[in-house]
KOLKENU-222088 format. One record per residue (C-alpha): residue number from 0; residue in three letters; chain; y, x, z. Coordinates in steps of 0.02 Angstrom, whole numbers, plus 50000, padded with zeros to 5 digits. Example, Ala and Ser with C-alpha at 12.3 -4.5 7.8 and 13.67 -1.06 7.14 Angstrom:
! residues 2
0/Ala/A/49775/50615/50390 .
1/Ser/A/49947/50684/50357 .
***
This chain:
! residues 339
0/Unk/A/56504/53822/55418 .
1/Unk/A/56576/53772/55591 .
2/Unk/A/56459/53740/55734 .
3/Unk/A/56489/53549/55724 .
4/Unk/A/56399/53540/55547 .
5/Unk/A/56293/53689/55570 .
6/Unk/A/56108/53622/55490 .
7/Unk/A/56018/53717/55643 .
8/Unk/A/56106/53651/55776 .
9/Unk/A/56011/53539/55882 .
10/Unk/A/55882/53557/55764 .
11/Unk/A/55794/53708/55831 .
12/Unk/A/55796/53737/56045 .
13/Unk/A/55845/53924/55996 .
14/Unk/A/55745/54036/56098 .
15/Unk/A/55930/54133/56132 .
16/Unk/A/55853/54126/56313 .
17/Unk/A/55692/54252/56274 .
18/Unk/A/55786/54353/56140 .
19/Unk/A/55869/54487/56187 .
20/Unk/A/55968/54511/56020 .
21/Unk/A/56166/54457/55995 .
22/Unk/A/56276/54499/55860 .
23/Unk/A/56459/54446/55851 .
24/Unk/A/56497/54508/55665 .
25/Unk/A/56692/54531/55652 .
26/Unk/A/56755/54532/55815 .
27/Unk/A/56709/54593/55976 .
28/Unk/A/56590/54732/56011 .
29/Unk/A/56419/54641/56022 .
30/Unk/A/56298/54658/56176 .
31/Unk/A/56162/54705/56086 .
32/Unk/A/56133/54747/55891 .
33/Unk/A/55995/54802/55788 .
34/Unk/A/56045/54959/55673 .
35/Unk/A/55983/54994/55514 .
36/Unk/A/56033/55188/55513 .
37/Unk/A/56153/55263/55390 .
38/Unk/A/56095/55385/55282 .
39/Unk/A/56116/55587/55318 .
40/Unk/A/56060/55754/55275 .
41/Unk/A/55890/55814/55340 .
42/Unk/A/55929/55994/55444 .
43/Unk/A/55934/56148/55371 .
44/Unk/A/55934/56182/55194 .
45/Unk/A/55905/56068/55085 .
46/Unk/A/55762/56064/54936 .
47/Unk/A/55839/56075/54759 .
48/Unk/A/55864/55928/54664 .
49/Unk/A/55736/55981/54523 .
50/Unk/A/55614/55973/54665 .
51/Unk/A/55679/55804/54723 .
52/Unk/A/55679/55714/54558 .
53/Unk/A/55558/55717/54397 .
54/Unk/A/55526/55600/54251 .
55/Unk/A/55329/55573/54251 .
56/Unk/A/55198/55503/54118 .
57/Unk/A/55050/55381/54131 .
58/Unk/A/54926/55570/54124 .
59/Unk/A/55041/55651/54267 .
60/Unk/A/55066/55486/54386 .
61/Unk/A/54903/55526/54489 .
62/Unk/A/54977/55690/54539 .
63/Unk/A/55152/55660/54542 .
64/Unk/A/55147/55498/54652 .
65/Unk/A/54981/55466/54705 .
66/Unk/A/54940/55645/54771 .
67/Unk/A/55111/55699/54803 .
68/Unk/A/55140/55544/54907 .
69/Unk/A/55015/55588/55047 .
70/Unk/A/55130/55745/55073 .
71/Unk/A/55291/55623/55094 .
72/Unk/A/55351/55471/55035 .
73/Unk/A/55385/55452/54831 .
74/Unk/A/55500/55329/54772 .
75/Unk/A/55474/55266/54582 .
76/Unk/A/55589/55219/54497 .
77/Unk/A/55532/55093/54334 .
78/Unk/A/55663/55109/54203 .
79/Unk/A/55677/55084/53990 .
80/Unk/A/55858/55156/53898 .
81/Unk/A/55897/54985/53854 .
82/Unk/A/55905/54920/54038 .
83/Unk/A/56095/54895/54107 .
84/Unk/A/56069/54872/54262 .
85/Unk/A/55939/55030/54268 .
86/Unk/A/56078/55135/54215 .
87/Unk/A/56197/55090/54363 .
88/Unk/A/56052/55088/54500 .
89/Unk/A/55963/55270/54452 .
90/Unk/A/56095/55373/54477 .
91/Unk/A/56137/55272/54627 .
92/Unk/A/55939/55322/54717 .
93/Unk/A/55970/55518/54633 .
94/Unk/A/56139/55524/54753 .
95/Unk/A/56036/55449/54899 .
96/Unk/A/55881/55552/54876 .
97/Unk/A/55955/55711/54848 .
98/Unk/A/56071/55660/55029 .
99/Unk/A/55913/55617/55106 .
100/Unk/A/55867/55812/55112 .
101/Unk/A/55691/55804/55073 .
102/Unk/A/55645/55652/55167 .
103/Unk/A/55589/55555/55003 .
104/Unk/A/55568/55611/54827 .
105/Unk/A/55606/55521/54654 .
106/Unk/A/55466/55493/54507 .
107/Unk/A/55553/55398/54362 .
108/Unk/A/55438/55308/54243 .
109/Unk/A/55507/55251/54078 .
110/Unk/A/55434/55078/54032 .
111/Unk/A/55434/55099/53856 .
112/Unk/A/55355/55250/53835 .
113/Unk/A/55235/55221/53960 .
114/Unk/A/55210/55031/53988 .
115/Unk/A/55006/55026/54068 .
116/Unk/A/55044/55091/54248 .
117/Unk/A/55184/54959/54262 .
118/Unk/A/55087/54822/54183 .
119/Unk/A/54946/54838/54308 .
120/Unk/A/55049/54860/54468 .
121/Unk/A/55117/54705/54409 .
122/Unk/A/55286/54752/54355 .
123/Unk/A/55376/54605/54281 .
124/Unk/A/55556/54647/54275 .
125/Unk/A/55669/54817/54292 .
126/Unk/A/55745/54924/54377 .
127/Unk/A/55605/54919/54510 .
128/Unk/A/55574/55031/54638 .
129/Unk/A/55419/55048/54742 .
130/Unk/A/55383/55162/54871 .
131/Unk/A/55217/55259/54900 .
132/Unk/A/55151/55325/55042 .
133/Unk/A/54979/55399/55076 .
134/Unk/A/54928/55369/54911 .
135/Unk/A/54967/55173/54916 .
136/Unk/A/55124/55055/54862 .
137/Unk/A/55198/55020/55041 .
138/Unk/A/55383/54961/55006 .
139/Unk/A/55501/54917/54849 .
140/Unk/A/55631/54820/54759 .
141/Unk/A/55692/54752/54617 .
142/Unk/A/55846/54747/54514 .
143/Unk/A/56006/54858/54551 .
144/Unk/A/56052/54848/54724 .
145/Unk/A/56221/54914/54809 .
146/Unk/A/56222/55100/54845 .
147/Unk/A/56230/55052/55027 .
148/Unk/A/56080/54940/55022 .
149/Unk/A/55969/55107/54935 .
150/Unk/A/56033/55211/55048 .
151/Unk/A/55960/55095/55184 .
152/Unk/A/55813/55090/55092 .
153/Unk/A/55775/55270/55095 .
154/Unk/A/55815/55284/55273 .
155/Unk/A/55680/55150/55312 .
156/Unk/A/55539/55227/55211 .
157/Unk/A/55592/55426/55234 .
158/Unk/A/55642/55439/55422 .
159/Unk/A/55793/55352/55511 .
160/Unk/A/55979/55429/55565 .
161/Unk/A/56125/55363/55670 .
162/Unk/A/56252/55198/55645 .
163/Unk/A/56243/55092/55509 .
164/Unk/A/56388/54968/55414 .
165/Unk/A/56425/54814/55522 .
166/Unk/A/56351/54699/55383 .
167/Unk/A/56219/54789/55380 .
168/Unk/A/56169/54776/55579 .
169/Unk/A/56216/54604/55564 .
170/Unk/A/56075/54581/55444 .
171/Unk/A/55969/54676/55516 .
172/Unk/A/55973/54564/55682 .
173/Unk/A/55970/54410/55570 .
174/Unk/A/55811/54463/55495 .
175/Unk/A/55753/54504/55682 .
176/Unk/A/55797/54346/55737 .
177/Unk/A/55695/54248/55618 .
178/Unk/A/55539/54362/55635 .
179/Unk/A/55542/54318/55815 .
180/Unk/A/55559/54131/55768 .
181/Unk/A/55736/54101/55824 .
182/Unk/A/55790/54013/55673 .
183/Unk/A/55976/53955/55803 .
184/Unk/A/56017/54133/55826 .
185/Unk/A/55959/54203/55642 .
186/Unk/A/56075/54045/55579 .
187/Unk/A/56215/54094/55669 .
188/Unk/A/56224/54259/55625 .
189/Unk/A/56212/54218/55446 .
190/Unk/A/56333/54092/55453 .
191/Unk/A/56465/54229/55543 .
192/Unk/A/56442/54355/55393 .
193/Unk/A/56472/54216/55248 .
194/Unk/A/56630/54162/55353 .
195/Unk/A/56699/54359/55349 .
196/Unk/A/56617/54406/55191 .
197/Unk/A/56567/54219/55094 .
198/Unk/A/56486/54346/54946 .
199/Unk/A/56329/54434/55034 .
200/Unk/A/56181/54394/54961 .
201/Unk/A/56065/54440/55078 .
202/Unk/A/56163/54313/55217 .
203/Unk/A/56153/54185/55057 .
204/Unk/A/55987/54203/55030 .
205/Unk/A/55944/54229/55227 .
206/Unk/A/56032/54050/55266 .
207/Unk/A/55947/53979/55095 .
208/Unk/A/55779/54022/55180 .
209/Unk/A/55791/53952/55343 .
210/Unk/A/55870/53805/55263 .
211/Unk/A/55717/53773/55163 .
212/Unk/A/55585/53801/55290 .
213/Unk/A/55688/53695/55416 .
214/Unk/A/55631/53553/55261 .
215/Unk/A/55816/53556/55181 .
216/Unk/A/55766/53594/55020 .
217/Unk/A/55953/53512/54943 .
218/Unk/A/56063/53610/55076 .
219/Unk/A/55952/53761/54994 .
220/Unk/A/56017/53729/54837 .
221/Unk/A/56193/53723/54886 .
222/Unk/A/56212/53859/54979 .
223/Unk/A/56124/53961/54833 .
224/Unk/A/56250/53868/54726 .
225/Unk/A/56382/53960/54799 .
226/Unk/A/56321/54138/54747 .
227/Unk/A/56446/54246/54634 .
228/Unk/A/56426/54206/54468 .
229/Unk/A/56360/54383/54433 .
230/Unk/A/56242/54372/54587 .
231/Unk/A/56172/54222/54527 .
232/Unk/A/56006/54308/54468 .
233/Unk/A/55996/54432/54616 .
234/Unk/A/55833/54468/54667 .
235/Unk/A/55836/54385/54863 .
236/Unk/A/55899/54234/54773 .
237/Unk/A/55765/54239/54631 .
238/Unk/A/55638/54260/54773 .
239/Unk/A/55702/54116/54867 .
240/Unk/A/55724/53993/54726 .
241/Unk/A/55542/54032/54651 .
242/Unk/A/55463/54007/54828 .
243/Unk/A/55540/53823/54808 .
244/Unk/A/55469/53795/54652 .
245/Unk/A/55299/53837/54697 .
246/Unk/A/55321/53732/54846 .
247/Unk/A/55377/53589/54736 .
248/Unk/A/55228/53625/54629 .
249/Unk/A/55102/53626/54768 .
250/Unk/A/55170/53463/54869 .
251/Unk/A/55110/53362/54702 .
252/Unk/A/54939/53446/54697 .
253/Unk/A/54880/53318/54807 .
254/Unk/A/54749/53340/54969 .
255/Unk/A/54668/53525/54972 .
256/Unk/A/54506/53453/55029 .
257/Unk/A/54472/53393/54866 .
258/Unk/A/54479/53554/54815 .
259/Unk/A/54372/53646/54954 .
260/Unk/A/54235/53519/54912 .
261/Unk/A/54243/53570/54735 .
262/Unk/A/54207/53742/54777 .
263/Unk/A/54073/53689/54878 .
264/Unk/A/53990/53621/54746 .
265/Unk/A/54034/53724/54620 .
266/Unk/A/54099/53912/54658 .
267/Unk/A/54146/53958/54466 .
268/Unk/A/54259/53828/54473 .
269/Unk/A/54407/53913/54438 .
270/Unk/A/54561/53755/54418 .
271/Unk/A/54503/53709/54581 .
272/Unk/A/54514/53878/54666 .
273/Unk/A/54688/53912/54594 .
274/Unk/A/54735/53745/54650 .
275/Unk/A/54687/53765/54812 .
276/Unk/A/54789/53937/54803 .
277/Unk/A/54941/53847/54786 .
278/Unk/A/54916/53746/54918 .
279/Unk/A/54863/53891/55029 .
280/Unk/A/55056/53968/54985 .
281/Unk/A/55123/53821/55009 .
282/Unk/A/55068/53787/55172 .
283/Unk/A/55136/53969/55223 .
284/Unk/A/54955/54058/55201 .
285/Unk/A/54981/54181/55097 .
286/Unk/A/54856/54288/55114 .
287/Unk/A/54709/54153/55076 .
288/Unk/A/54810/54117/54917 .
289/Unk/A/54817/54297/54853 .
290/Unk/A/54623/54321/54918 .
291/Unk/A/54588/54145/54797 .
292/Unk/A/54684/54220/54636 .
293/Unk/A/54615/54391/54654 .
294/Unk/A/54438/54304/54667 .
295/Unk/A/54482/54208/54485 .
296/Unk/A/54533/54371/54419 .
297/Unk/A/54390/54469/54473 .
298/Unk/A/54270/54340/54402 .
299/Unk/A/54359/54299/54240 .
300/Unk/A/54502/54386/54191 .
301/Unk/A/54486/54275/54022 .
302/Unk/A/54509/54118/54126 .
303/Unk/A/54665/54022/54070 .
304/Unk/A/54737/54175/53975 .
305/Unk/A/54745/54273/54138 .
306/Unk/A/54843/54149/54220 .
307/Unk/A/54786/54191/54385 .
308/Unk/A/54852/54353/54378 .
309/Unk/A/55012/54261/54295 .
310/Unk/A/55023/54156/54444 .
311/Unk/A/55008/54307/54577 .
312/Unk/A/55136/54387/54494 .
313/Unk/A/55235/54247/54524 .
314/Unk/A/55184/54233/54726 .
315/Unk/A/55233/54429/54741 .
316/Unk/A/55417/54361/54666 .
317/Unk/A/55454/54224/54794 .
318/Unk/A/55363/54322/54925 .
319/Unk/A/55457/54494/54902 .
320/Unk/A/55408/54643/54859 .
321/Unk/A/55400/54709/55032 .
322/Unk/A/55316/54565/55108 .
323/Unk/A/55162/54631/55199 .
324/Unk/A/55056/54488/55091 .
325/Unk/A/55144/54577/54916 .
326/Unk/A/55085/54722/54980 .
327/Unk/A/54909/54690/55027 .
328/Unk/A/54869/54579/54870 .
329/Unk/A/54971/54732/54780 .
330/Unk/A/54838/54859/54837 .
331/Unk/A/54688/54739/54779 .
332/Unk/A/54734/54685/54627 .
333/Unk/A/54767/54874/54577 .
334/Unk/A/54600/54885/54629 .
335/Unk/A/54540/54776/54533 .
336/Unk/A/54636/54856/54381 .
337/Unk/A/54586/55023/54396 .
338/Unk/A/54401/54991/54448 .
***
């Protein structure tokens, strides 16, 4: 994508002014970068792996992630035997947390065996991964990432080192860029990975994103389009394309004030509350959304064969499992489930 048919320019005035960040990815030394920290050894000796890394069960998981977790972070890892892609990622986080020297330690949960913990965290597809900290869910992901992506991972939720992979800085100052609402600069960056390495799915799904909120849903679907064939159901891109469709789904729901002054008249009126939730997400609050479905599910859990909780399922999807909305809805819906 060449600056002349670049989507953002002109489109957004860039703030490149007031933020401080540059990247030029492939070439030159760049002023400034934002590094997401490779991952190293923690000094001195390090625990042994048996301490590091334990299968647990639905009677042990209090104690084993819950309890242990307000001592240091606990990574769990949701598995079953007959899952591919859990067999390539779990030995990848074993490598990474036994590196991590202590930092972080591994609880693996096998699905089948033990299904209720993962059903009411909300658990939908594996491998997943969720972090806990404190005794609460506070990071995560899903499917099997690279080994340099988990080992990024671990670094942000068990302590940070030195350097980081060029790609990997790169996306980190994309992300930054967009956080701070330069959607010019985020673009850019994106657009410099895809033209040195067209296959990364984070810069495909990073470009996909601003795309879409810049109101080019099409030039969204193209870019996502282009994904590896094998990449095609990666999680970022899964994320991005069920955000669309709820967006889609919302924009022929009609005026949300019809909806308000059903609840007015009528709080138990549960269509009109979940309606409204969709609304709420697609109009970028999130948080009202989750706060409507988790009100549906706390007064009727019946209601529309649990399709509220179906449907906040489906928000934590498109909205990541890291997102700090995932995360807060996360915590009281579990709540809810364990009350």
């Amino acid at each position: 994508m060449s600056d002349n048919n670049n989507p953002f320019g002109g489109q957004f005035g860039g703030n490149s002014g007031q933020y401080t960040t540059s990247v030029q990815y492939g070439g030159a030394e760049p002023a400034k970068s934002v590094s997401g920290p490779a991952l190293g050894p923690a000094p001195g000796a390090a625990p042994a792996a048996g301490e590091l890394i334990k299968d647990t069960t639905t009677a042990a998981f209090a104690a084993d992630v819950i309890q242990e977790s307000r001592k240091q972070p606990v990574l769990v890892d949701f598995w079953a035997p007959w899952c591919g892609p859990c067999k390539q990622l779990t030995p990848q986080l074993e490598k990474a947390v036994k590196a991590a020297g202590g930092k972080v330690k591994l609880v693996k949960m096998n699905i089948d065996d033990h299904p209720s913990i993962p059903g009411q965290l909300g658990i939908q597809s594996i491998p997943a991964v969720i972090a806990f900290k404190d005794g609460q869910p506070v990071d995560g992901f899903m499917g099997a990432i690279p080994e340099s992506q988990v080992a990024e991972f671990i670094t942000k939720v068990g302590g940070k080192g030195n350097g980081a992979p060029p790609v990997a800085e790169a996306l980190a100052a994309a992300a930054e860029a967009h956080a701070a609402g330069d959607a010019q600069t985020a673009a850019d960056i994106y657009d410099a990975i895809l033209a040195q390495a067209p296959e990364t799915i984070e810069a495909i799904a990073g470009l996909g994103e601003l795309l879409f909120e810049a109101g080019d849903s099409e030039g969204a679907e193209a870019l996502l389009a282009t994904a590896p064939e094998a990449k095609k159901d990666a999680p970022q891109l899964a994320a991005l394309r069920a955000r669309m469709t709820l967006a889609a789904e919302a924009a022929a729901l009609g005026n949300p004030a019809e909806f308000e002054q059903r609840l007015a008249a009528n709080p138990g009126d549960h269509q009109a509350r979940f309606d409204l939730a969709m609304v709420q997400n697609a109009r970028g609050d999130r948080h009202a959304a989750a706060d409507n479905l988790l009100a549906i599910i706390k007064a009727d859990r019946t209601w529309n064969e649990d399709g509220a909780r179906a449907q906040l399922l489906k928000l934590f999807e498109a909205w990541g499992m890291t997102d700090e909305a995932t995360l807060a809805a996360r915590r009281k819906l579990s709540s809810l489930l364990f009350s």
